[in-house]
C-alpha positions in Angstrom: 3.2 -14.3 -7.6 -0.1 -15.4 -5.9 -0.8 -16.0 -2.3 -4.3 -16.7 -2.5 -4.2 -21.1 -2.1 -7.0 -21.5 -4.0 -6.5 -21.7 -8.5 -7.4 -18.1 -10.1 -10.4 -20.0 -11.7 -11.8 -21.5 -9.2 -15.1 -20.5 -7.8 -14.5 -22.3 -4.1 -12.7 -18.9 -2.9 -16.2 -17.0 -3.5 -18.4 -19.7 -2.7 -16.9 -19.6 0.6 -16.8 -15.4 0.7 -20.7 -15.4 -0.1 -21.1 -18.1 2.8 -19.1 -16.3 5.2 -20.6 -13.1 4.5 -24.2 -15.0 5.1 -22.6 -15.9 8.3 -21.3 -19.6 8.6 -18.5 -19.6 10.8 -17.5 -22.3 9.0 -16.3 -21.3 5.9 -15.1 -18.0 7.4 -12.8 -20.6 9.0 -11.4 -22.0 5.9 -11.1 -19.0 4.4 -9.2 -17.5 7.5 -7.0 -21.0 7.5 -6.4 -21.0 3.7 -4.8 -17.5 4.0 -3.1 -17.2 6.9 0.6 -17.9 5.2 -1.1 -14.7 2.6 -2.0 -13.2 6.0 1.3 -13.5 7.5 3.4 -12.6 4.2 1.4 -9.5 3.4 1.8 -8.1 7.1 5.6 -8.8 7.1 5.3 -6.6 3.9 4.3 -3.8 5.2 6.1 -4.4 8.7 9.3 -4.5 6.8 10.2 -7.3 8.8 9.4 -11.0 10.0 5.8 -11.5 11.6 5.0 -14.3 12.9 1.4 -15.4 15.0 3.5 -14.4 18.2 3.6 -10.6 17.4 0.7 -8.1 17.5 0.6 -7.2 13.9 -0.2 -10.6 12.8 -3.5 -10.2 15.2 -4.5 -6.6 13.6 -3.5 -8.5 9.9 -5.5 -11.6 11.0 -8.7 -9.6 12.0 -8.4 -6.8 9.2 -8.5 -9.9 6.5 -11.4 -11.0 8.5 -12.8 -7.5 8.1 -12.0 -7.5 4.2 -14.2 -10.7 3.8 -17.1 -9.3 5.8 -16.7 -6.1 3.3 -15.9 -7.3 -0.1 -17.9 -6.6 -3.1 -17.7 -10.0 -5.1 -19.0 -7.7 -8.5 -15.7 -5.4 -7.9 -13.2 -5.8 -10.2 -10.6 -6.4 -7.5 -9.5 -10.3 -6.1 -10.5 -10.5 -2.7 -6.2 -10.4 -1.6 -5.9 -7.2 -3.4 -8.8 -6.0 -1.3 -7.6 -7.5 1.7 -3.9 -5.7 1.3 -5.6 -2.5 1.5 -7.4 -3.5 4.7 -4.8 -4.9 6.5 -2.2 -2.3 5.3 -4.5 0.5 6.8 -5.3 -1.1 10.3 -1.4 -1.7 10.4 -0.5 1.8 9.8 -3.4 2.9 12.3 -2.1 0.4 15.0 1.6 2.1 14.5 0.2 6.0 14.4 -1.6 5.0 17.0 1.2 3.2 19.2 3.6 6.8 18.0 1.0 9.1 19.5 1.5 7.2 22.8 5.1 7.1 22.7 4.8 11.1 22.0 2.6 11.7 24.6 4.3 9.9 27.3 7.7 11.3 26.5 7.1 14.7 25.0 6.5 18.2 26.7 3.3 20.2 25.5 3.7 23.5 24.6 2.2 25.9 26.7 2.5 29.1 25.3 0.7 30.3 22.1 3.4 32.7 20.7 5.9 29.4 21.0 3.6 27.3 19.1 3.4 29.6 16.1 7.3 29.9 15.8 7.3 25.8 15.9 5.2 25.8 13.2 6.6 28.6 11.0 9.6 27.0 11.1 8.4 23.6 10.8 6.9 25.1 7.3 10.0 26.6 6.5 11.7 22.5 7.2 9.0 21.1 4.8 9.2 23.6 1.9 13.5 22.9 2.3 12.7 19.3 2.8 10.7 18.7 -0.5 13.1 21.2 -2.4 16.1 18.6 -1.5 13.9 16.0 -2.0 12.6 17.0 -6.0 16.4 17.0 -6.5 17.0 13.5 -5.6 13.9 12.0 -7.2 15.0 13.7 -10.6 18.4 11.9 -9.7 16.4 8.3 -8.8 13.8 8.7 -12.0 17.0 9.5 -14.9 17.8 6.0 -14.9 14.8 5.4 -16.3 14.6 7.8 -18.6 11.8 10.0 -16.4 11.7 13.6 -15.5 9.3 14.6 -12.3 7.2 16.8 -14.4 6.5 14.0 -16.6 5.0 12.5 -13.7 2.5 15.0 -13.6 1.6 14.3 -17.3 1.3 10.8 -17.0 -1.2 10.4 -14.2 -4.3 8.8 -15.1 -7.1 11.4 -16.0 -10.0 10.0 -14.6 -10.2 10.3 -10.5 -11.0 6.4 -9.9 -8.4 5.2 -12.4 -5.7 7.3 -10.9 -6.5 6.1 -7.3 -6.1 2.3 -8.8 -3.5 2.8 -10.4 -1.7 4.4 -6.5 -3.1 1.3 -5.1 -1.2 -1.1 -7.7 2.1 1.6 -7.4 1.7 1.0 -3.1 1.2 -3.3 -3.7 4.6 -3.3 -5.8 6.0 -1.4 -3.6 5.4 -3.6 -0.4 6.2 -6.9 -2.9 10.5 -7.0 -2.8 10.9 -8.9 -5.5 8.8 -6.9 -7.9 10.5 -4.1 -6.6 14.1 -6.1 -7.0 13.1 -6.8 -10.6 12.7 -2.8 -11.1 16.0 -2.4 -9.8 17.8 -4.8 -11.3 15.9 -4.4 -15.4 14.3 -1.3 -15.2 10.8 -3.1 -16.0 8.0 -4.3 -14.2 7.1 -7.8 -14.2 3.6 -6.8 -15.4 2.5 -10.0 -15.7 3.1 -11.4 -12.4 1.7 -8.3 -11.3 -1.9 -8.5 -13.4 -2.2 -12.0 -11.7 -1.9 -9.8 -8.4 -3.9 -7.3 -8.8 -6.5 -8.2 -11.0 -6.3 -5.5 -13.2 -6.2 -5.9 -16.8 -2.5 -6.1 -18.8 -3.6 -2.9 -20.9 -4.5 -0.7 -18.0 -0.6 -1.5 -16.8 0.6 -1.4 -19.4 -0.8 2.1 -20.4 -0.2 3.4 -17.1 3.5 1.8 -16.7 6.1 4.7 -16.9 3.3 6.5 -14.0 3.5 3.1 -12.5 7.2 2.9 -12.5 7.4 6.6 -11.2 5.2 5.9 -8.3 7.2 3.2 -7.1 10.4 4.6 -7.2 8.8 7.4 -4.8 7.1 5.1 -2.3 10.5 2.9 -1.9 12.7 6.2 -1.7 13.2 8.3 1.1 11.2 10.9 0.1 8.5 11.0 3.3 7.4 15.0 2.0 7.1 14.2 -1.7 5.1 10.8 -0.8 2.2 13.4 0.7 1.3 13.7 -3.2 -0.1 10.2 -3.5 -1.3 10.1 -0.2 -4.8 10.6 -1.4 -5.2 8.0 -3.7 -5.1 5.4 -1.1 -8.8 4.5 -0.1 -9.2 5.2 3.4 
């Protein structure tokens, strides 16, 4: 699925990149115009629910794809929307961190003595080595469907440092994409070619990297917040 408007080879989309990046307002404009229902899709995405031009999300999507523009690298590899998922997905999360901290600030109670700190976090330690423990256990139960074991996840990961990190950033698109995700489910496959028309990376490097691939995205859409640390630093931040 594409949700760039403009045909996969056509050269409008960059002409109007290279002119907005040179500054005319104008075709930053049409570019911001063109992708707005991309805008708008790709922050319900990550919201997990509808987002509208109303809601505050759809502001921090709208100026992060604006950002993405003023940032892209036309002689990457990557389509200016698979660039622009990253961005927006990242000021998203930031805004909600962000709008947490507040919340936890307002309403919690800081800790004023050091001995009670230390026993918070010991034990808090003690929660996350229990919490990943229960967690392998159900991911072993989520991957045997496909015929997976977690320690072949380990294996499979990409050896080089850059191709594992694009291979997490496909893994985190799918996952924000339902009906990708729905396909998995439902055949135990990935639509790779819908996806390579996404993504913009090539059908051998997916395919090559599926089982990881497949892996990866039955982490990030399970309810396995600990285990999900693991990936965590292939995302470009």
């Amino acid at each position: 699925m594409r949700f760039s408007l403009f045909s996969k080879n056509d050269n409008h989309e960059l002409h109007l990149v290279m002119r907005a990046k040179a500054g005319d307002e104008e075709a930053l404009h049409d570019l911001l115009i063109a992708h707005t229902p991309y805008i708008k899709k790709t922050a319900s995405f990550i919201c997990k629910r509808a987002i509208d031009e109303h809601d505050e999300e759809y502001s921090i999507a709208y100026q992060a794809f604006h950002e993405a523009v003023e940032n892209y690298n036309p002689e990457s590899s990557a389509k200016l929307t698979t660039f622009a998922h990253l961005i927006i997905k990242r000021r998203i999360i930031d805004h909600i961190r962000k709008e947490q901290r507040h919340t936890q600030h307002l309403t919690g109670e800081a800790a004023d003595v050091e001995m009670a700190d230390i026993a918070v976090s010991t034990f808090a330690d003690y929660q996350l080595r229990m919490q990943r423990k229960e967690e392998i256990s159900a991911y072993q139960l989520a991957l045997f469907p496909f015929h997976l074991t977690f320690d072949e996840l380990t294996k499979l990961a990409p050896k080089h440092e850059d191709s594992r990190k694009t291979i997490i950033e496909v893994a985190h698109i799918i996952a924000d994409t339902p009906q990708f995700v729905e396909h998995l489910e439902a055949k135990h496959t990935l639509p790779l070619k819908q996806i390579e028309d996404l993504v913009d990376v090539s059908r051998k490097t997916l395919e090559r990297h599926r089982k990881y691939l497949i892996a990866l995205v039955i982490l990030l859409t399970g309810d396995y917040p600990a285990l999900k640390t693991m990936v965590k630093g292939g995302r470009r931040e």
